[in-house]
DSSP file (Angstrom, degrees, kcal/mol; ACC not computed):
  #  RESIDUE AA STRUCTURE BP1 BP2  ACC     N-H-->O    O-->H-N    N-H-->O    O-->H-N    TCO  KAPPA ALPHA  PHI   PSI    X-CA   Y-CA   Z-CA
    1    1 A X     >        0   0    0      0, 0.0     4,-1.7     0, 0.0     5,-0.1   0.000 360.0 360.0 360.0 -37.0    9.8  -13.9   -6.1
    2    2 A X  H  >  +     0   0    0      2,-0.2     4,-1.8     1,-0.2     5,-0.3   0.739 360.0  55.6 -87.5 -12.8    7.0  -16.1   -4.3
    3    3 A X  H >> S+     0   0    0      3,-0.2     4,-2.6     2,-0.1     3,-0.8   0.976 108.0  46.0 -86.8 -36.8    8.8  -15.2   -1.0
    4    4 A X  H 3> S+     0   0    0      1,-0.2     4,-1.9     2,-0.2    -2,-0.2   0.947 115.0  45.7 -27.1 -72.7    8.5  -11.7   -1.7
    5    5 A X  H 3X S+     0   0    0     -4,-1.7     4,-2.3     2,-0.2    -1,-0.2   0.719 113.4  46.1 -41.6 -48.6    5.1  -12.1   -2.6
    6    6 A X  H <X S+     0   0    0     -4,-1.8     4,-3.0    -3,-0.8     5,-0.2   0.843 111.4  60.9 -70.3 -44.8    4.1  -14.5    0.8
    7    7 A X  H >X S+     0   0    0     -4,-2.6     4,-2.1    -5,-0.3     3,-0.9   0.972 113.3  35.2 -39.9 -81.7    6.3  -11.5    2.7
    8    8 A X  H >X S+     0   0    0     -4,-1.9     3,-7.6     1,-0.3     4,-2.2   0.821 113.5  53.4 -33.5 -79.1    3.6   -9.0    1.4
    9    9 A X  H 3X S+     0   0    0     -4,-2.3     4,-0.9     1,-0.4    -1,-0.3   0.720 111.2  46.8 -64.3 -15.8    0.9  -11.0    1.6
   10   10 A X  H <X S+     0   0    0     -4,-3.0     4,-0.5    -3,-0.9    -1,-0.4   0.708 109.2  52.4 -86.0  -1.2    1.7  -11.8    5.4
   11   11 A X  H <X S+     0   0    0     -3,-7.6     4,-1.1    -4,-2.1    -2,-0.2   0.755 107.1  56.9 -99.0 -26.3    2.3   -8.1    6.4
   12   12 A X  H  < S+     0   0    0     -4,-2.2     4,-0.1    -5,-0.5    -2,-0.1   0.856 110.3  44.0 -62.6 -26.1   -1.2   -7.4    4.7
   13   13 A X  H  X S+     0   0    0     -4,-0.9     4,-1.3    -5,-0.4    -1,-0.2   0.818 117.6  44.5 -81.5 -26.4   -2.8  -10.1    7.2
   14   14 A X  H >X S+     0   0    0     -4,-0.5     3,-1.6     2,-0.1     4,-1.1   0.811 111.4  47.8 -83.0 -85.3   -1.0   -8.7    9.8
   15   15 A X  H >X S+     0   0    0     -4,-1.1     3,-2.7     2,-0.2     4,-1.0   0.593 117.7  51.9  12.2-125.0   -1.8   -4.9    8.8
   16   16 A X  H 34 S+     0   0    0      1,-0.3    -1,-0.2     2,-0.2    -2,-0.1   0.539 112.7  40.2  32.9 -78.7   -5.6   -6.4    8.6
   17   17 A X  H << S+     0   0    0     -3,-1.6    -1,-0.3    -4,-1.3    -2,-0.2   0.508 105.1  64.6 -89.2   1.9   -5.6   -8.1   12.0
   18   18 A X  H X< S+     0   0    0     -3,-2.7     2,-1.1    -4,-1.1     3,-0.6   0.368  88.2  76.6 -91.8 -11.2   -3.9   -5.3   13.9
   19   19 A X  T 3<  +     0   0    0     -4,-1.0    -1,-0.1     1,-0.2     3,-0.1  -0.791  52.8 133.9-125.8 100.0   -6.9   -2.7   13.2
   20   20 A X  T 3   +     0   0    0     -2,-1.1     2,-0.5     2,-0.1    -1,-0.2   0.227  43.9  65.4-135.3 -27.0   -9.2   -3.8   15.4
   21   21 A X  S <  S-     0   0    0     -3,-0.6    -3,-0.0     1,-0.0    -1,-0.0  -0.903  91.2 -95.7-106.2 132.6  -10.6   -0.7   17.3
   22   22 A X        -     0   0    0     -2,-0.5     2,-0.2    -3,-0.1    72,-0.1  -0.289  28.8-141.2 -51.8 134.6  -12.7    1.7   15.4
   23   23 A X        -     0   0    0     70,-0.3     2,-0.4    69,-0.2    72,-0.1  -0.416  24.8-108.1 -72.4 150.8  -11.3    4.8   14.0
   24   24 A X        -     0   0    0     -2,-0.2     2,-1.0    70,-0.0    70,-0.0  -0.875  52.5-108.5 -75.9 128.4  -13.4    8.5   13.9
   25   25 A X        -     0   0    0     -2,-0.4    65,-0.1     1,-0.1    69,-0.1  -0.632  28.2-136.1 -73.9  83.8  -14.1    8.7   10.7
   26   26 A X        -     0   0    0     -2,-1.0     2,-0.3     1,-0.2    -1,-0.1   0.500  20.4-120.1  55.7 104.6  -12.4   11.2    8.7
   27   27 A X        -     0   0    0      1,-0.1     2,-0.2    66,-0.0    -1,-0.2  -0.865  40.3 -89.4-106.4 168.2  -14.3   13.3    6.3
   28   28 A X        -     0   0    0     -2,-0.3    -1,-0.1     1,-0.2     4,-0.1  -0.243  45.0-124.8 -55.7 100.0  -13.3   13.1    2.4
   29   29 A X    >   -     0   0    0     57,-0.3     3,-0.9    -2,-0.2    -1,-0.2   0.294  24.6-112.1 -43.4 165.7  -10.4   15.8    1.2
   30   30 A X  T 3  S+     0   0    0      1,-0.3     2,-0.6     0, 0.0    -1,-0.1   0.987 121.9  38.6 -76.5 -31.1  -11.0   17.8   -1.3
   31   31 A X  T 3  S+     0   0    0      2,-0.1     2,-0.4    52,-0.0    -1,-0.3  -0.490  76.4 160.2 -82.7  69.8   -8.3   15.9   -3.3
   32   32 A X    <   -     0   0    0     -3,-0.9     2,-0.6    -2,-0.6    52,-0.1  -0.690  45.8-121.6-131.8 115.3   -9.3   12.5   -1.9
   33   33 A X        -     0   0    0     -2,-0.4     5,-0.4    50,-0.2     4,-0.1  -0.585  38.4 -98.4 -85.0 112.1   -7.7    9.9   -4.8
   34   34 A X     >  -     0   0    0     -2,-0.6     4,-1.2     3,-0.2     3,-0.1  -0.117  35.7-114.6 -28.1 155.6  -10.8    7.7   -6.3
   35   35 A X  H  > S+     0   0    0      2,-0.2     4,-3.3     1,-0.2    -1,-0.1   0.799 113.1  44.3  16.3 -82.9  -11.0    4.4   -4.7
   36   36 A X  H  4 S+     0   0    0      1,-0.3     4,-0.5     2,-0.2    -1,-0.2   0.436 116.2  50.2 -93.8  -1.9  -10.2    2.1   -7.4
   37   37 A X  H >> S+     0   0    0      2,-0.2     4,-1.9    -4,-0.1     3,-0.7   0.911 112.2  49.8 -96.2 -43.4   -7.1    4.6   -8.4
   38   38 A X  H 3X S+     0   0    0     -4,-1.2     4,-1.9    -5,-0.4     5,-0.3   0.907 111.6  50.7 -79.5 -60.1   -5.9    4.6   -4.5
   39   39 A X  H 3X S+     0   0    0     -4,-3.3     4,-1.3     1,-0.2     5,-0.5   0.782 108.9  47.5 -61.9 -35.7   -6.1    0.9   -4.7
   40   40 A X  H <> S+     0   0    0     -3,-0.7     4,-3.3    -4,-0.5     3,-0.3   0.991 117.3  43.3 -60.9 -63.9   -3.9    0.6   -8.1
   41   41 A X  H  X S+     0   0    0     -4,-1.9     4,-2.1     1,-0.3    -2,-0.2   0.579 110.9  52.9 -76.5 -11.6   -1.1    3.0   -6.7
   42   42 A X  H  X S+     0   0    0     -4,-1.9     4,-2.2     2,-0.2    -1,-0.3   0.773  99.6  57.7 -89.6  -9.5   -0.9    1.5   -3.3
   43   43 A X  H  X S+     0   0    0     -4,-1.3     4,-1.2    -3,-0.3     5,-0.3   0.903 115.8  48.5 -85.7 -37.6   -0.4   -2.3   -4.3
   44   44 A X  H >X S+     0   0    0     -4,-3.3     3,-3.2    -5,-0.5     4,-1.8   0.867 104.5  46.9 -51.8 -70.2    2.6   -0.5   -6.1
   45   45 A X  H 3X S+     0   0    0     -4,-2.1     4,-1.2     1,-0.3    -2,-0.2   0.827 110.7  61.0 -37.8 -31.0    4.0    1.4   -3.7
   46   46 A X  H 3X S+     0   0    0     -4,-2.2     4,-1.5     2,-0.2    -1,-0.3   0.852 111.6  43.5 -61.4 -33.8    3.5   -2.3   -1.5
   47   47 A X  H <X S+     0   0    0     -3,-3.2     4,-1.4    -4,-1.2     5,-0.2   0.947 114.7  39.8 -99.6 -46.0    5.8   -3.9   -4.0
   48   48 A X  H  X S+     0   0    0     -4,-1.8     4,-1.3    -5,-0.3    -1,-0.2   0.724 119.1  51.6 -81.8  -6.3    8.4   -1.5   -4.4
   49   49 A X  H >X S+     0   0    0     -4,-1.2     4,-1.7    -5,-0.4     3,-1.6   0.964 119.8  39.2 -68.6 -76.4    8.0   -0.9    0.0
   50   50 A X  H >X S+     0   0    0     -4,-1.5     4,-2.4     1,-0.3     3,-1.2   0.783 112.9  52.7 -40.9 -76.1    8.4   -5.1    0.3
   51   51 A X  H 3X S+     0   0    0     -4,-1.4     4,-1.0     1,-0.3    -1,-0.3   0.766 114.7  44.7 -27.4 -57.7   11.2   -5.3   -2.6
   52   52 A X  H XX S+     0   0    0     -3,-1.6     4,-1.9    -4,-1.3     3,-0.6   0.877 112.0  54.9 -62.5 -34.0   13.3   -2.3   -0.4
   53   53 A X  H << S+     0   0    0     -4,-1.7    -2,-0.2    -3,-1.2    -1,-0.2   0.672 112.1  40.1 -91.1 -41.6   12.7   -4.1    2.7
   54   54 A X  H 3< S+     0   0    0     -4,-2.4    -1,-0.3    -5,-0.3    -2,-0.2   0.815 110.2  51.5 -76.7 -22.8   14.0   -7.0    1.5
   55   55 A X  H << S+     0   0    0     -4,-1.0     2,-0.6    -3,-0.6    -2,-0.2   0.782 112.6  48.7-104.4 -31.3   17.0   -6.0   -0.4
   56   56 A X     <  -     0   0    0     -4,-1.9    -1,-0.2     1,-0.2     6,-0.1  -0.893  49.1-176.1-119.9 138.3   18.5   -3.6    2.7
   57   57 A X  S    S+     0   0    0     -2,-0.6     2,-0.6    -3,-0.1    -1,-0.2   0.789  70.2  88.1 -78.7 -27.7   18.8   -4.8    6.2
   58   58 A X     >  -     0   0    0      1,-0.2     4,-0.6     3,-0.1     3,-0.5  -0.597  64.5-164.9 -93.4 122.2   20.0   -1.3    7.3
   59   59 A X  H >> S+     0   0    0     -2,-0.6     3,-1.5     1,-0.3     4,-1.0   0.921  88.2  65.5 -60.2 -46.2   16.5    0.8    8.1
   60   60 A X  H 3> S+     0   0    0      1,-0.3     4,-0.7     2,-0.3    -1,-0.3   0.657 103.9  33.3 -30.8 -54.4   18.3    3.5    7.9
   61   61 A X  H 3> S+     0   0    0     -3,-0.5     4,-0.6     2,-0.2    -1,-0.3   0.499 115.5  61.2-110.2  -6.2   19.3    3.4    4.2
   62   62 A X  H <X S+     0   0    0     -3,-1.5     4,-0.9    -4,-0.6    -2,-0.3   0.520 108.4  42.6 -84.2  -7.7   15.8    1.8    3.3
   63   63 A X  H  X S+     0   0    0     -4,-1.0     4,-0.5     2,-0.2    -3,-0.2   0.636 115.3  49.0-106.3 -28.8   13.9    5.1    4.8
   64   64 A X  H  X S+     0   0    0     -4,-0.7     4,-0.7    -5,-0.2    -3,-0.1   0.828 118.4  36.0-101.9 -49.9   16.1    7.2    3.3
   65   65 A X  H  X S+     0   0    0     -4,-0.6     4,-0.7     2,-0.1     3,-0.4   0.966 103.0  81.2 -79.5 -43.5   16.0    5.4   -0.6
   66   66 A X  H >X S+     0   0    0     -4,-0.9     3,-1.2     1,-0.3     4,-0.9   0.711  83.5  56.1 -55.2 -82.9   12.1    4.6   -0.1
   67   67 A X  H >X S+     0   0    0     -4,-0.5     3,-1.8     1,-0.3     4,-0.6   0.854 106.8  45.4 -32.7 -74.8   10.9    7.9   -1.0
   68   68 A X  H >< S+     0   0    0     -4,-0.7     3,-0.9    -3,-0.4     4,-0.4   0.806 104.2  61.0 -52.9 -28.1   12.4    8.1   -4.2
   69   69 A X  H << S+     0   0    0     -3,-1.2    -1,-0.3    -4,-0.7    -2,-0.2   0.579 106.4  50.4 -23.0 -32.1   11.5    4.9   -5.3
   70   70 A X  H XX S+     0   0    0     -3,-1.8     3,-1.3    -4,-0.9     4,-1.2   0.572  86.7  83.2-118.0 -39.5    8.2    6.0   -4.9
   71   71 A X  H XX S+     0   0    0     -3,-0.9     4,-2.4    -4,-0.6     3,-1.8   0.886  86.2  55.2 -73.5 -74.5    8.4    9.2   -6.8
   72   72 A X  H 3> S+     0   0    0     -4,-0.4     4,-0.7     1,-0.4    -1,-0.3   0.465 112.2  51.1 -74.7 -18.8    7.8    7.5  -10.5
   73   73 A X  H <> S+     0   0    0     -3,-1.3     4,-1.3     2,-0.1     3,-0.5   0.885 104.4  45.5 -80.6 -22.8    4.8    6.2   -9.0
   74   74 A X  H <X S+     0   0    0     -3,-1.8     4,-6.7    -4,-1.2     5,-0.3   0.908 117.0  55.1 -49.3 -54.8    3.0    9.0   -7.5
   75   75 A X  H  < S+     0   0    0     -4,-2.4    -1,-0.2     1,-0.2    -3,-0.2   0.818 103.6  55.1 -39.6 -35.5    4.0   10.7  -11.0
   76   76 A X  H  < S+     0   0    0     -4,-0.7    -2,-0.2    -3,-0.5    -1,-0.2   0.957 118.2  32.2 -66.2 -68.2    2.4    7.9  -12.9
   77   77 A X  H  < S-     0   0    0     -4,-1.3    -1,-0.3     1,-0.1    -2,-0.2   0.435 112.7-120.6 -89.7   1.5   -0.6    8.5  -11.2
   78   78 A X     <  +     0   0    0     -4,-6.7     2,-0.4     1,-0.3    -3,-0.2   0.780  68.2 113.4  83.8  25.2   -0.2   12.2  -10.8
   79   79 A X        -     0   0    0     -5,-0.3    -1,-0.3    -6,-0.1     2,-0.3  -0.797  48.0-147.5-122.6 176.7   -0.3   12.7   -7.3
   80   80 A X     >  -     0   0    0     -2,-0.4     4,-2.4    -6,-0.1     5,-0.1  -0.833  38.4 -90.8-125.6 165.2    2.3   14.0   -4.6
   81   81 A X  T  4 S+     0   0    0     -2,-0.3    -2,-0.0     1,-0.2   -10,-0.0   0.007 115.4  63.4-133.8  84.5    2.5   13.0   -1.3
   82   82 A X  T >>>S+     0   0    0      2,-0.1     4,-3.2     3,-0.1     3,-0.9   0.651 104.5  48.4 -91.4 -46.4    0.8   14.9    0.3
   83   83 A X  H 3>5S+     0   0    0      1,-0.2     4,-4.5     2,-0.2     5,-0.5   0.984 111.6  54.1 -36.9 -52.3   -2.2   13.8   -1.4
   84   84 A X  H 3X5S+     0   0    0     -4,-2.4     4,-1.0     1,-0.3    -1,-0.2   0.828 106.9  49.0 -41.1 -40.2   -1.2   10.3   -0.8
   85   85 A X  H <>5S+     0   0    0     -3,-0.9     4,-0.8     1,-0.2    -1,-0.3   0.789 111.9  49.4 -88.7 -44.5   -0.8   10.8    2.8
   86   86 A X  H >X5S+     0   0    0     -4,-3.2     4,-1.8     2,-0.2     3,-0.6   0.877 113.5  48.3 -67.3 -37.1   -4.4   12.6    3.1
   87   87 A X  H 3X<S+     0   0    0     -4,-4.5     4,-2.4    -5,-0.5    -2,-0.2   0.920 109.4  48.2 -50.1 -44.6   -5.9    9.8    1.2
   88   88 A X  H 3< S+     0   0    0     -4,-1.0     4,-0.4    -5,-0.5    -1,-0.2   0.587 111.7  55.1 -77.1 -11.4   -4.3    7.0    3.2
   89   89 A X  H XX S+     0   0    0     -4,-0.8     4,-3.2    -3,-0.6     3,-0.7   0.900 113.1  39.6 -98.6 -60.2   -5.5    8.9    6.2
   90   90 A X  H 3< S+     0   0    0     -4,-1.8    -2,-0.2     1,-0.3    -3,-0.1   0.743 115.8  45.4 -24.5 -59.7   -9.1    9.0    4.9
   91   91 A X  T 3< S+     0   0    0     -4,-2.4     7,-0.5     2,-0.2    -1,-0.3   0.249 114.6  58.2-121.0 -17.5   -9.5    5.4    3.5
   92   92 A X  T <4 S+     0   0    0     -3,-0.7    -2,-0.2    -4,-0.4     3,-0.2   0.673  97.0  56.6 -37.0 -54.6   -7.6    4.3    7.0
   93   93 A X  S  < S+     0   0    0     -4,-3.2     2,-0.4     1,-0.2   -70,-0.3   0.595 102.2  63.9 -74.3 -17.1  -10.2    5.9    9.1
   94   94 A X    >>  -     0   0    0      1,-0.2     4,-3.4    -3,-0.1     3,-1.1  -0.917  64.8-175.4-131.9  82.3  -12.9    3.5    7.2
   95   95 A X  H 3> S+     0   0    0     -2,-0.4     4,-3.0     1,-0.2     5,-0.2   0.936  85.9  58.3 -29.5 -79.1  -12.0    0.0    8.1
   96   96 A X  H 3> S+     0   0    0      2,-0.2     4,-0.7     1,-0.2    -1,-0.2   0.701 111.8  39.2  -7.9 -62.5  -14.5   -1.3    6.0
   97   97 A X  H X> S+     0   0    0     -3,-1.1     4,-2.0     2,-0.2     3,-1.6   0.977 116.6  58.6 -60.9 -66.7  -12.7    0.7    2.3
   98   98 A X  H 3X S+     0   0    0     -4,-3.4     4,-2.6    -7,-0.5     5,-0.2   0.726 103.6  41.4 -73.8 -34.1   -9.7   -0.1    3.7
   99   99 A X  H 3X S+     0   0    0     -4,-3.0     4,-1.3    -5,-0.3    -1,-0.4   0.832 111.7  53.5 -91.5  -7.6   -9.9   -3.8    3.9
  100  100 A X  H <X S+     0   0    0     -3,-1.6     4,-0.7    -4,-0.7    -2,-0.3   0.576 112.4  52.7 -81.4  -2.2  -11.5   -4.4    0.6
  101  101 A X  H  X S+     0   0    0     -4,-2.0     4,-1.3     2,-0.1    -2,-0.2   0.971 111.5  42.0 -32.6 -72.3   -8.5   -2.3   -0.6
  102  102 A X  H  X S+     0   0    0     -4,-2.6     4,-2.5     1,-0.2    -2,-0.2   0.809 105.4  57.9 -71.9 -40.0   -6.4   -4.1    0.8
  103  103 A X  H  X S+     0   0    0     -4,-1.3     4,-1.3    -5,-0.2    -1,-0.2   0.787 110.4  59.2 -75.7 -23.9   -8.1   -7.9   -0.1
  104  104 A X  H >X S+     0   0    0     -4,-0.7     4,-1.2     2,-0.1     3,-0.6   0.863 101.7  46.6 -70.2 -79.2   -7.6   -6.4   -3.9
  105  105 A X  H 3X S+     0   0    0     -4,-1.3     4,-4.6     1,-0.3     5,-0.2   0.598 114.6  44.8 -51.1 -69.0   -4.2   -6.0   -3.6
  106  106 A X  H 3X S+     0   0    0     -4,-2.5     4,-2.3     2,-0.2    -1,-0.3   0.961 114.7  50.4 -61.2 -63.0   -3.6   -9.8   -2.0
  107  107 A X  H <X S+     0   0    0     -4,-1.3     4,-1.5    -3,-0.6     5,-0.4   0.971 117.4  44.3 -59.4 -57.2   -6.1  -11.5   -4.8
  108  108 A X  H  X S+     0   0    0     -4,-1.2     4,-4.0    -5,-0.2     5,-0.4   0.980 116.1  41.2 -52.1 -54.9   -3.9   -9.5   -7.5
  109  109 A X  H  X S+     0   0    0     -4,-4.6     4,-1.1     2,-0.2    -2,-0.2   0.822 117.1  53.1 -65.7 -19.1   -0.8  -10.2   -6.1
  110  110 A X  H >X S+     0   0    0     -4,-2.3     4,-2.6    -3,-0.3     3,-0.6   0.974 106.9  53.8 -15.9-106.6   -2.2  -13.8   -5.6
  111  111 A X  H 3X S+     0   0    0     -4,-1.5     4,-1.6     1,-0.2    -2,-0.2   0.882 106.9  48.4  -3.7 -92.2   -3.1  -13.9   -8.8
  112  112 A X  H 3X S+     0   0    0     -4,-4.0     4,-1.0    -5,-0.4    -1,-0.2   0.740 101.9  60.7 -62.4 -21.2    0.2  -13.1  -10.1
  113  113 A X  H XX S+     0   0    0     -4,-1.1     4,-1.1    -3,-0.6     3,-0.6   0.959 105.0  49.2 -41.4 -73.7    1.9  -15.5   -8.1
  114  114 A X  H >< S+     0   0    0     -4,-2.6     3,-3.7     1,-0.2    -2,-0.2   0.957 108.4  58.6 -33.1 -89.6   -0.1  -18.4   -9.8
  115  115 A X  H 3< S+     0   0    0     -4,-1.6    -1,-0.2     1,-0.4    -2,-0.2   0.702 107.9  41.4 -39.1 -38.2    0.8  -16.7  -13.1
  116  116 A X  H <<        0   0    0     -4,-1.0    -1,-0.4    -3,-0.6    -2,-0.2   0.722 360.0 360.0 -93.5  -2.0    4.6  -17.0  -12.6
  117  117 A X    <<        0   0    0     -3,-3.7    -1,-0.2    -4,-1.1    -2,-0.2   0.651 360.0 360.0 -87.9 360.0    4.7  -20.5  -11.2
């Protein structure tokens, strides 16, 4: 589990240091998924991504199961994704959003790290 967990947290650091040129900013869809909800449902989708990623070597058959994986969280939180995709596009385009997003995610999953050791 803590190399799952160091996996993420290094693909967020990479992710991170790779967005480096400014984006044109985007303006807000009309479904644009709150913040602090965006931020809940992608550090799922990161775990169940990381967790596929690890468990098949063949891309192939990890792009293909991904998506349904995926499904019972969009449901949870009541979006599809397209929304998702418009969000992530949005909250992408503002560097700023996007890396205190992202620096919750790594302090929860942090966090929870501590907690199982």
């Amino acid at each position: 589990m803590k190399k799952l967990m160091y996996l993420l947290m290094g693909s967020i650091y990479l992710l991170l240091g790779a967005c480096s040129y400014q984006f044109d900013k985007q303006s807000a869809p009309d479904d644009l998924i709150p913040k602090d909800t965006f931020t809940l449902l992608l550090h799922e989708v990161m775990i169940v991504e990381s967790y596929f990623k690890h468990q098949q070597s063949n891309v192939k058959a990890y792009s293909e199961s991904l998506p349904e994986a995926i499904l019972p969280i969009f449901e949870k939180y009541n979006v599809d994704s397209s929304r998702y995709a418009s969000s992530m596009n949005y909250y992408s385009s503002r560097q700023e959003e996007l890396i205190e997003i992202y620096s919750q995610i790594q302090d929860s999953l942090t966090l929870n790290t501590v907690e199982f050791e």
